[in-house]
C-alpha positions in Angstrom: 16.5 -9.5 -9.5 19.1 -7.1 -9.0 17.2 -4.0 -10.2 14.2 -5.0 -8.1 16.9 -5.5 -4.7 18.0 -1.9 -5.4 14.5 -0.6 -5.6 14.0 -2.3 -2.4 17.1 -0.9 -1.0 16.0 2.6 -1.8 12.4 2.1 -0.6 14.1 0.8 2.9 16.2 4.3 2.9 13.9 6.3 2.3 11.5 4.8 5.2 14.8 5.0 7.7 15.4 9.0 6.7 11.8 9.3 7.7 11.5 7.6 10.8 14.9 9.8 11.5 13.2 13.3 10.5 10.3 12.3 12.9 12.1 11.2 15.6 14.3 14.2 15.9 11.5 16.2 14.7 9.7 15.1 18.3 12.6 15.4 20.7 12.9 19.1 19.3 9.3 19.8 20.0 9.7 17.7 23.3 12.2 19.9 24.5 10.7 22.8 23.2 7.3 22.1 25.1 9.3 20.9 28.3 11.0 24.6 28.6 7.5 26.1 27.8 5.9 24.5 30.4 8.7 25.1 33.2 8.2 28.6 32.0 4.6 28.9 32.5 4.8 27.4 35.9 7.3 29.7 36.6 4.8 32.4 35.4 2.4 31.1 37.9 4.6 31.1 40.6 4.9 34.5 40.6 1.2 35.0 39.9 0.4 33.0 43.0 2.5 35.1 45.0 0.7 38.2 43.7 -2.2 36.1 44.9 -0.6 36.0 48.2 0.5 39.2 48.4 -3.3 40.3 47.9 -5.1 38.1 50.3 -2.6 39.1 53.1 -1.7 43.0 52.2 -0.9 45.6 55.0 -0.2 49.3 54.2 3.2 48.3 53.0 2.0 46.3 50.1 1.9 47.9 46.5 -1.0 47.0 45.4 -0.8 48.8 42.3 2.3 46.2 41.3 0.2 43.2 42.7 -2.7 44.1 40.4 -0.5 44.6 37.2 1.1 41.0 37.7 -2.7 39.5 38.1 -4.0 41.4 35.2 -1.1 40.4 33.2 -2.1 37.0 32.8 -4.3 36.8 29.6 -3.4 33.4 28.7 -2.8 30.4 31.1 -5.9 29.1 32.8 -6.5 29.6 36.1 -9.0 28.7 38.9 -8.8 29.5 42.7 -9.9 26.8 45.1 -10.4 26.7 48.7 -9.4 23.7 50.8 -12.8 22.3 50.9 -12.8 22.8 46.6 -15.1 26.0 46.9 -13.7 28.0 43.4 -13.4 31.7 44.6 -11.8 33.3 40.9 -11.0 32.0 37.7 -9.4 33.5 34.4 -8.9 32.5 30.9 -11.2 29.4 31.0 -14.0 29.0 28.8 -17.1 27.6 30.8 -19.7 25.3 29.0 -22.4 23.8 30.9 -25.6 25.6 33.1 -23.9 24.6 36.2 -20.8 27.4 35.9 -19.3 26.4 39.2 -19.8 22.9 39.2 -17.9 22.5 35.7 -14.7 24.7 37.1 -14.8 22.6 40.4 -14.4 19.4 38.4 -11.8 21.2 36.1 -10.0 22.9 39.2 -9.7 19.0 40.6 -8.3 17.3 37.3 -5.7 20.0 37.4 -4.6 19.7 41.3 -4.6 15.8 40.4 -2.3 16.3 37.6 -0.1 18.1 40.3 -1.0 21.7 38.6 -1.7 23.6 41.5 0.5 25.6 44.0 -0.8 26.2 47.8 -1.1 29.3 49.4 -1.3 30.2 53.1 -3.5 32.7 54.6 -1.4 34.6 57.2 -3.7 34.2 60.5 -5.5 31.3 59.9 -5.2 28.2 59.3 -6.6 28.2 56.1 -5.1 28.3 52.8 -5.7 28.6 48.6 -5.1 26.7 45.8 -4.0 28.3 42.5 -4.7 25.4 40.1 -3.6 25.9 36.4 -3.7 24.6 32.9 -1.4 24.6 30.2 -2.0 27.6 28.0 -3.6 27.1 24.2 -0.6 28.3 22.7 1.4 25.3 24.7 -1.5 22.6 23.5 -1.2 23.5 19.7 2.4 23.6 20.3 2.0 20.2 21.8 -0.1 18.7 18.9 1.9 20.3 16.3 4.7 18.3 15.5 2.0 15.3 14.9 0.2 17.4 12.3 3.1 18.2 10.8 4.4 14.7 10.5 1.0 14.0 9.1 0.8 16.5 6.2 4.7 15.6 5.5 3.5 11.8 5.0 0.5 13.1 3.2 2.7 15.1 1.0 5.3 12.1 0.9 2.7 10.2 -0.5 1.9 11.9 -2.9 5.0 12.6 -4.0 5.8 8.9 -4.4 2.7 7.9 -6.2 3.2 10.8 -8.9 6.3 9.7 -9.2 5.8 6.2 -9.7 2.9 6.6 -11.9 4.9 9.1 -14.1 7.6 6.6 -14.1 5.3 3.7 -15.0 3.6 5.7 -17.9 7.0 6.5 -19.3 8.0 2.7 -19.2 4.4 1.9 -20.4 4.6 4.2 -23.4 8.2 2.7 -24.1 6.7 -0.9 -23.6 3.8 -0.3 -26.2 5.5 1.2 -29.1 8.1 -1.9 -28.9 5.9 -4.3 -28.9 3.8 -2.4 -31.7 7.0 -2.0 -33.5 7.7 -5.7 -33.1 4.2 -7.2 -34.0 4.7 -4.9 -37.6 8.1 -6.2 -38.2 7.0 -9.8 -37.5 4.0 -8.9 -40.1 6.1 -9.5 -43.4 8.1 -12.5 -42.8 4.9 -14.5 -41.2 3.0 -13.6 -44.6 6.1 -14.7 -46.4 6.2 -18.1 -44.4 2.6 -18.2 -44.8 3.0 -18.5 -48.3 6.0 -20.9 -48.6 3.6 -23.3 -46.7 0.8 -23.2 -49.3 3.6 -24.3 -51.7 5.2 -27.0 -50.1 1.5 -28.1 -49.4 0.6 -28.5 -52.8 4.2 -30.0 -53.5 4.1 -32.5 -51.1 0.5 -32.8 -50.0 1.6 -36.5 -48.0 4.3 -34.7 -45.7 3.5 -35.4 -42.0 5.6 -32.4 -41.0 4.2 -29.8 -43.3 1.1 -29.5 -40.7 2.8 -28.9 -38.0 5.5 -26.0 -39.6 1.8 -24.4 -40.9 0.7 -24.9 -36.9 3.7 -23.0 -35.9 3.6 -20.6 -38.1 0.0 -19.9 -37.3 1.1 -19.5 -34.1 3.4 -16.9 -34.8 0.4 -15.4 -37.0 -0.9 -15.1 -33.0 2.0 -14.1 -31.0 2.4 -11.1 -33.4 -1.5 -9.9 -32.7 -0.8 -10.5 -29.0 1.9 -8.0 -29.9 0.0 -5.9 -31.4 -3.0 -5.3 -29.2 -0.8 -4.2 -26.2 -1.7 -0.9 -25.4 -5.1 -1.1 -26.6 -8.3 -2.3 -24.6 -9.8 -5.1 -26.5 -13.0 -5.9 -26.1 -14.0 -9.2 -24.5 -16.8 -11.6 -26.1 -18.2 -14.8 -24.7 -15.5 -17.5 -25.3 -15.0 -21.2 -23.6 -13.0 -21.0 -21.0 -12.2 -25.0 -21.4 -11.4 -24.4 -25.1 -8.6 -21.8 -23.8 -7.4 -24.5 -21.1 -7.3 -27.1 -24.0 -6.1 -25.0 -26.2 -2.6 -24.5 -23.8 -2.5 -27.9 -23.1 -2.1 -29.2 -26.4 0.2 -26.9 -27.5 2.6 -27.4 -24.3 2.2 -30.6 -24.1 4.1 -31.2 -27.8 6.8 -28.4 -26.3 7.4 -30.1 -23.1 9.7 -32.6 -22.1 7.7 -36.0 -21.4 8.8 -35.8 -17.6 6.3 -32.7 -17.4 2.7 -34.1 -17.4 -0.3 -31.0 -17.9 -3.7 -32.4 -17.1 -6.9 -30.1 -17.1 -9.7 -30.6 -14.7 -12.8 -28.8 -16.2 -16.7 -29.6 -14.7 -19.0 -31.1 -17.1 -20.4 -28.2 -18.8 -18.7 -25.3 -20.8 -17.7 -21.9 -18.9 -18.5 -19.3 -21.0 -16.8 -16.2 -19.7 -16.0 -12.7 -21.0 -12.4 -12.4 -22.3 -10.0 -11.9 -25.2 -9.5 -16.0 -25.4 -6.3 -14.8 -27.2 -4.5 -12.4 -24.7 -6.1 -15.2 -21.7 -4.7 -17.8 -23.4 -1.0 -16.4 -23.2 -1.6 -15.7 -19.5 -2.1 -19.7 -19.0 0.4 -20.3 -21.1 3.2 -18.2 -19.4 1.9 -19.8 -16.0 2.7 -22.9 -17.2 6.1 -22.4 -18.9 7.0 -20.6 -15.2 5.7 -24.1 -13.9 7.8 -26.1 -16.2 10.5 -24.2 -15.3 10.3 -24.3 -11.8 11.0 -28.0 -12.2 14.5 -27.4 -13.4 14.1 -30.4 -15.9 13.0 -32.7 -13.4 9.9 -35.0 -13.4 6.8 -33.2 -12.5 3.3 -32.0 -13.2 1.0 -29.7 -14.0 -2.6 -29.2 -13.0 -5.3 -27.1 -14.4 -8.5 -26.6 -12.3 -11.8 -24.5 -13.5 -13.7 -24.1 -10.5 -16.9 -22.5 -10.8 -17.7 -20.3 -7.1 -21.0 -18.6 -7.2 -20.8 -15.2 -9.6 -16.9 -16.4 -9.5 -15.0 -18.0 -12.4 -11.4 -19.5 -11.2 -8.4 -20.8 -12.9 -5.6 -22.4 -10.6 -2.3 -23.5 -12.0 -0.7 -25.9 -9.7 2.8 -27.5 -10.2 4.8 -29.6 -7.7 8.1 -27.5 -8.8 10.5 -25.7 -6.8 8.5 -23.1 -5.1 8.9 -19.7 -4.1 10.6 -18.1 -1.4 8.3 -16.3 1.3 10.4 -13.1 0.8 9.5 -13.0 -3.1 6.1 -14.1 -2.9 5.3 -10.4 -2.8 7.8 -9.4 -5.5 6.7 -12.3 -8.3 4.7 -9.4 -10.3 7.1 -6.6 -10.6 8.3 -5.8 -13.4 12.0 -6.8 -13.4 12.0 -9.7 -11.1 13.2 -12.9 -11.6 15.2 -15.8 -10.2 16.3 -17.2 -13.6 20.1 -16.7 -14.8 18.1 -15.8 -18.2 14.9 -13.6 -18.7 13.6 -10.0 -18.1 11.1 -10.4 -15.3 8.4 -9.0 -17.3 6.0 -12.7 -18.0 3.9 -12.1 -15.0 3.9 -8.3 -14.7 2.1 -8.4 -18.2 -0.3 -11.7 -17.2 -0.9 -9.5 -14.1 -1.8 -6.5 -16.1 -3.8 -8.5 -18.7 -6.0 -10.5 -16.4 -6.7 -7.2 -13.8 -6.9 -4.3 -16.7 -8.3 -5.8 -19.3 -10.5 -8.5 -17.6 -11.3 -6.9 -14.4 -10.1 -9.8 -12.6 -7.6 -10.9 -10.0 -4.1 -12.7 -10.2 -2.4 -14.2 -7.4 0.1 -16.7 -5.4 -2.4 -18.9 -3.6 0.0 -20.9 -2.1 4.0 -22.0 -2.6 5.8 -23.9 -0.7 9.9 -24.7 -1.1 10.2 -27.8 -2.8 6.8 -28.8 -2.7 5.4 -26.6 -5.7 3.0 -23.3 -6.3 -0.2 -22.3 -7.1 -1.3 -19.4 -8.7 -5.2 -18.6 -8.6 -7.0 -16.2 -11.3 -10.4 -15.1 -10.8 -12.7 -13.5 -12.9 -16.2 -12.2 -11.9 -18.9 -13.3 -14.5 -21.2 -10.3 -13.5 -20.6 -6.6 -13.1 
């Protein structure tokens, strides 16, 4: 629980530094963009005073100069408009359409109604010019910029996490495999050795009641230590009763459960044959229904077991009337680490989670918890591929 809050914690951090950098990412490039722009209005200030100082020269007027400061501008765009919207010049704008002076009409309006446009007087008259302008190209890709940048930073953020993470969960997964290998070939011996000491006592005392069930358990053990040692391997499912699995963890939790708990299956009438490692499935019911037991805290209580049957659709629900989960760890039940038992490793439903979607294909979920009132977990497995 801890380990998994602390992941959390550094997930949450990570997502506030990142908001931060893009936040003061934008106000840079706002304010960067703001000056830009009061610069290249003050640059077409000046230009519509050369403009001006053209339209109304006398022999005084350097004309020379006035051209020079026209010419210079190479990069804002710029359309002249009478007061009736008549364009008389234009620079720096690419025109598209047939109609050349219809399209910079329309642009030359969007740009006076964006409040781009400075008025000039004709001296004599009573008529005057407009110099309407656009930000330059320069400004616009400074404009978009920052968001681009922001994206390929996420992008690359991204990426970075899940190469991390999937580095980190191969190193763990690699770790995980060779224990449990390790473990299923140091069980090996003393299971043949108990296997053994069973045969004897059998034939010693061939009336004990008891003798059965040690040889049951130790059978079991025979299948815990195969579990054991298939992890890390893809087994290959075969057609197997799915009600034989069901029955098979009923019986044996039922002898290993108080008698507060009560497991019932609820099957249809015919077998559901499905493709699976009846094993390695069988472990995955099992580990829901110890959760189940455990969740009512040695309390009366009960345990359902539905096979519902929904078109190409085979699904197993595991219902108990327990404590429930918390809406904040629904999410968090399947990560490895997690738990909210004083004892236990977190690791029961990460591996039924990794059996039933990697080696079956299928899904595992929390269909519905509620606190106090009991969970349901759903698995379903698809019949065809």
């Amino acid at each position: 629980m801890q380990w998994t809050d602390r992941i959390r914690q550094v997930k949450i951090l990570l997502v506030i530094t990142a908001i931060l950098i893009a936040v003061i990412s934008l106000l840079v490039s706002h304010y960067l963009v703001r000056d830009l722009q009061v610069e290249e209005h003050g640059k077409m200030e000046v230009w519509a005073q050369a403009m001006d100082a053209f339209n109304n020269a006398d022999e005084t007027t350097d004309l020379a100069l006035v051209m020079s400061v026209i010419e210079s501008n190479n990069t804002i765009p710029v359309i002249v408009m009478d007061k009736d919207d008549n364009v008389t010049d234009w620079r720096n704008i690419k025109v598209s359409g047939d109609d050349t002076l219809a399209f910079l009409a329309d642009y030359g309006r969007r740009m006076k109604r964006a409040g781009n446009s400075i008025e000039i007087e004709l001296t004599g008259t009573s008529d005057c010019l407009y110099v309407c302008y656009d930000e330059s190209t320069m400004l616009k890709r400074l404009t978009q910029w920052p968001y681009w940048q922001l994206g390929i930073v996420l992008i690359f953020a991204i990426v970075a996490v899940f190469a991390l993470l999937s580095s980190k969960r191969a190193e763990q997964n690699k770790v995980w495999v060779g224990l449990s290998k390790e473990t299923a070939h140091q069980l090996g011996t003393p299971i043949s050795s108990l296997m053994a000491w069973v045969e004897i006592l059998k034939e010693n005392y061939p009336e004990d009641e008891l003798i059965p069930e040690m040889e049951q358990d130790v059978k079991r053990l025979e299948r815990i230590a195969e579990r054991f040692s298939k992890i890390g391997s893809l087994p290959e499912p075969v057609d197997a009763s799915m009600n034989e699995v069901l029955d098979h963890v009923i019986a044996y939790m039922d002898k290993r459960t108080s008698q507060k708990v009560t497991i019932k299956g609820h099957y249809p009438d015919h077998e559901v044959i499905v493709k699976m490692n009846a094993s390695l499935f069988e472990w995955v019911i099992e580990n829901l229904c110890k959760n189940a037991v455990d969740a009512m805290e040695g309390g009366q209580g009960k345990i359902d077991l539905w096979l519902l049957e929904e078109g190409d659709t085979v699904a197993i629900e595991v219902s108990d009337n327990g404590k429930g989960i918390k809406k904040s760890n629904v999410g968090n039940v399947f990560r490895p680490g997690f738990t909210t038992k004083k004892r236990g490793w977190g690791l029961g439903l990460s591996l039924a989670k990794r059996i039933v979607e990697e080696y079956h294909k299928g899904h595992i979920f929390v269909k519905s918890s509620e606190v106090g009132k009991g969970t349901t977990f759903r698995i379903e497995l698809h019949t065809r591929e």
